[in-house]
N, C-alpha and C positions, 0 to 999 in steps of 0.2 A: 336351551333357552328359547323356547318358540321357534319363530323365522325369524330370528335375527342374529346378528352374529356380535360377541363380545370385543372383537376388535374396531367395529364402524365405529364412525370419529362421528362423536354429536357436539353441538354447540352447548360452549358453555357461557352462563349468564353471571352478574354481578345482584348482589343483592336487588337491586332497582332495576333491575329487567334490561341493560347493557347485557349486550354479546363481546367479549373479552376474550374470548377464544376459541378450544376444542380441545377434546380429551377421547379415550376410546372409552365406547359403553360401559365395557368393565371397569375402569378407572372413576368413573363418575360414579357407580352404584357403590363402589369401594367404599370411597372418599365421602359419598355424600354431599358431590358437588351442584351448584347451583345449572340447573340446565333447565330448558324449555320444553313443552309439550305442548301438543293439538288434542280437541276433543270435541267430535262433529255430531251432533245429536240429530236423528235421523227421523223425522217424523212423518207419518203417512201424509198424502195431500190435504184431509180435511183440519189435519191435528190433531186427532182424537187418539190416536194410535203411536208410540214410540218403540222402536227395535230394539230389544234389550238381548242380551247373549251372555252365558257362563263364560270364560276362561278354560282354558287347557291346564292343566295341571302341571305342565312344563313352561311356563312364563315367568320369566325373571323376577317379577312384580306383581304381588296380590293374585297366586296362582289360584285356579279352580273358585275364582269369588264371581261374583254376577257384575255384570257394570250394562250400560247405555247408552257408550258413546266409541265411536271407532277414533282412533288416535293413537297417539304415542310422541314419543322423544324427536324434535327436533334437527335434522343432522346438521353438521359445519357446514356452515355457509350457506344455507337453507331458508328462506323464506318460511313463518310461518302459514299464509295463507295457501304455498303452495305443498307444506306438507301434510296441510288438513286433506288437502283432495288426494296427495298419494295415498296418507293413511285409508281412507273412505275409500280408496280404489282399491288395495291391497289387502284391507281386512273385510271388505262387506264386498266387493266386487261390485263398485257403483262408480261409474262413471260418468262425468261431465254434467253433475249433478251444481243445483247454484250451489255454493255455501254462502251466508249470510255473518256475519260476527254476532255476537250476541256481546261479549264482555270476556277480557284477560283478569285474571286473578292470582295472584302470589299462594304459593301453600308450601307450609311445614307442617311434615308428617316424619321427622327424621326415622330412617335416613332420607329419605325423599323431602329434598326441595328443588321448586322449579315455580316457574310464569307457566300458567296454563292460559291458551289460549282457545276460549270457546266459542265455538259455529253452532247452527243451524242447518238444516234442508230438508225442504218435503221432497217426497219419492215415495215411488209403488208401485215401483218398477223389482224386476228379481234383485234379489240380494245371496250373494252367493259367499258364504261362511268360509275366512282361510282358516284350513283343516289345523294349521300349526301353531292357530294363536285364539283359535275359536272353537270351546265344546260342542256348543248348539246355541241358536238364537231363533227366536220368535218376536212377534209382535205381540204387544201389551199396550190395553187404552192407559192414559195418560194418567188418569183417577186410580189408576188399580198401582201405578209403579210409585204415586205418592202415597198413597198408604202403606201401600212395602216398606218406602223410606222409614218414615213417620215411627214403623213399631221396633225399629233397630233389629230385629232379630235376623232378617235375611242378609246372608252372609253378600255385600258388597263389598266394591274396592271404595277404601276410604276417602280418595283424592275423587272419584268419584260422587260420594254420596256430598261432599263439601262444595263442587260442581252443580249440581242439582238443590242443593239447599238454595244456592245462590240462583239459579234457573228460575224455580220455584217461586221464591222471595219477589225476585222482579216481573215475577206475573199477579204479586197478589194474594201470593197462595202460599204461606210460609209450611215448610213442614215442622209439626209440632209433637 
C-alpha cells in the first residue's frame, strides 16, 4: 500500500465535516467511512506552472492514475492545515513552504467519502518525489493540465479532477 500502513489510525468525520472519532486506514477504505483529506497544489512562483505526478501502482487509492496535488488522509487528532505541510513534506520533499487555503469541499465517489481540504503554494525550489507513493512528476503550464482535464481521456484520480474543476471554476476558467 504505498508508505503507509493499514493499521494508522485516521480521523474520522460525520457527514458535515464533525471529527467523531478514528478508525485504522483499512477499516475506513473497508467501510467506506467518512474521513478527511489534504490536497496542496503546488504551483511554480510566477503561476504559470503546476507539479503534476503519476501514482505508483501500489497505492491503496486510484493506483498508477496522474493527479496534481500532494496530500492524503488525515490522521487522529491531526489538524488539517498541519497535515497539508506533512503530506507536501513527505510526498514532494518541500519544506516550510506557505500553504494558503483555497476551499474544503465534501466528495462521494463511493467507496471514498471525505472533506477535502484544499491549499495552495508557490515554490521552485527541488521537489524530490517519495519513491513509494510517486511514479515520476514533472511540471506542467497551467493551460496545458486544464485541457488534459477538459478531454477526460487522461487517466486521473477522480477526487482529484472534482478538485480542480472546482480550482478552475473559482478562477473563471470552468473546465468544459
Amino acid at each position: 500500500m504505498g508508505g503507509v500502513s493499514a493499521d494508522e489510525l485516521v480521523a474520522l468525520y460525520d457527514e458535515t465535516g464533525r471529527v467523531v472519532g478514528s478508525a485504522t486506514r483499512a477499516r475506513m477504505r473497508a467501510e467506506g467511512l467518512w474521513h478527511a483529506a489534504t490536497a496542496v497544489l503546488v504551483r511554480s512562483s510566477d503561476g504559470d506552472r503546476v507539479y503534476v505526478h503519476r501514482r505508483t501502482d501500489t497505492k491503496d487509492v486510484y493506483p498508477g492514475l496522474h493527479d496534481c496535488a500532494a496530500g492524503g488522509v488525515i490522521g487522529a487528532g491531526e489538524d488539517p492545515d498541519l497535515a497539508a505541510s506533512r503530506e507536501l513534506a513527505e510526498e514532494y520533499g518541500v519544506l516550510d513552504a506557505p500553504l494558503s487555503p483555497v476551499f474544503t469541499m465534501r466528495i462521494e465517489l463511493p467507496p471514498v467519502r471525505m472533506h477535502l481540504f484544499a491549499y495552495e503554494t508557490r515554490w521552485d525550489g527541488a521537489i524530490t518525489p517519495q519513491e513509494s507513493e510517486i511514479a515520476e512528476g514533472w511540471w506542467m503550464p497551467v493551460a496545458e493540465l486544464r485541457a488534459r482535464l477538459a478531454g477526460r481521456e487522461w487517466p486521473f484520480v477522480p477526487d482529484g479532477r472534482l478538485v480542480m474543476e472546482r480550482w478552475f471554476a473559482l478562477r473563471g476558467e470552468p473546465i468544459t
